[in-house]
N, C-alpha and C positions, 0 to 999 in steps of 0.2 A: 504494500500500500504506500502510496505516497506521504514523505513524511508531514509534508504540511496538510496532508486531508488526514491524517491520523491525528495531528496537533488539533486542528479545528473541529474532529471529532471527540479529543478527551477534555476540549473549552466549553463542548456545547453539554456533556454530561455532566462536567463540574457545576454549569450553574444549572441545569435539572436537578441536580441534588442539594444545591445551596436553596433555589427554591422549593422545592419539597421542603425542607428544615423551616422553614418562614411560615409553611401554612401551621394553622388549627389542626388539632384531632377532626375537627368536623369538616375540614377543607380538605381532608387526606382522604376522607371517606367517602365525599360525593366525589373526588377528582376519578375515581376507579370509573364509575358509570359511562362519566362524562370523556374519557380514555377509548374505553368501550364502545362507546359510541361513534366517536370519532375513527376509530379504526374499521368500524364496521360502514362506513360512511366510504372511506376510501377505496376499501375491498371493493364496494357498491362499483367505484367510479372505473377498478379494474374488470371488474365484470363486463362493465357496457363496453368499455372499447374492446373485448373478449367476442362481444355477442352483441351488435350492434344492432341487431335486427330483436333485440329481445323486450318485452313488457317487462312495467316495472314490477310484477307480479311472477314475471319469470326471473327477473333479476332478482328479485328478494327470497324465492325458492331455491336458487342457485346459491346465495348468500348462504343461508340454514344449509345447505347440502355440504359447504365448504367447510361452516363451524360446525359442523357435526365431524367432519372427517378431522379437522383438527383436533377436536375432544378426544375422540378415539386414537389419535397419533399420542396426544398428549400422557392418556390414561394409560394406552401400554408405557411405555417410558419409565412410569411409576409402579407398575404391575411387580407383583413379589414372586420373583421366580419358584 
């Protein structure tokens, strides 16, 4: 990796964790959602340029099919041999 896109990578997690330390208990608890969301928002925007022909009722079916397959990725991972 490039040393300065690795420098301006370990700049930008420094202040995600200097901000994270500033919020509330209660500002750490909604930001999870609010994450979630936002990740699930961009997934969205990979989908359509995926499936450009698709409803947004196929796009949000495809959505659920993707976090489900990540559940199940995530959950073996964690499975007790």
């Amino acid at each position: 990796m490039d040393e300065r896109i690795a420098s301006d990578s370990r700049f930008a997690t420094l202040a995600k964790v200097r901000q994270a330390r500033m919020m509330s208990e209660e500002e750490r608890v909604l930001a999870g959602p609010r994450l979630f969301a936002g990740v699930c928002e961009r997934m969205k925007e990979g989908l359509r340029d995926e499936q450009p022909d698709a409803t947004e009722e196929g796009i949000h079916r495809l959505l659920l099919q993707r976090l489900a397959r990540l559940r199940k990725l995530e959950t073996s991972r964690h499975a007790i041999p």
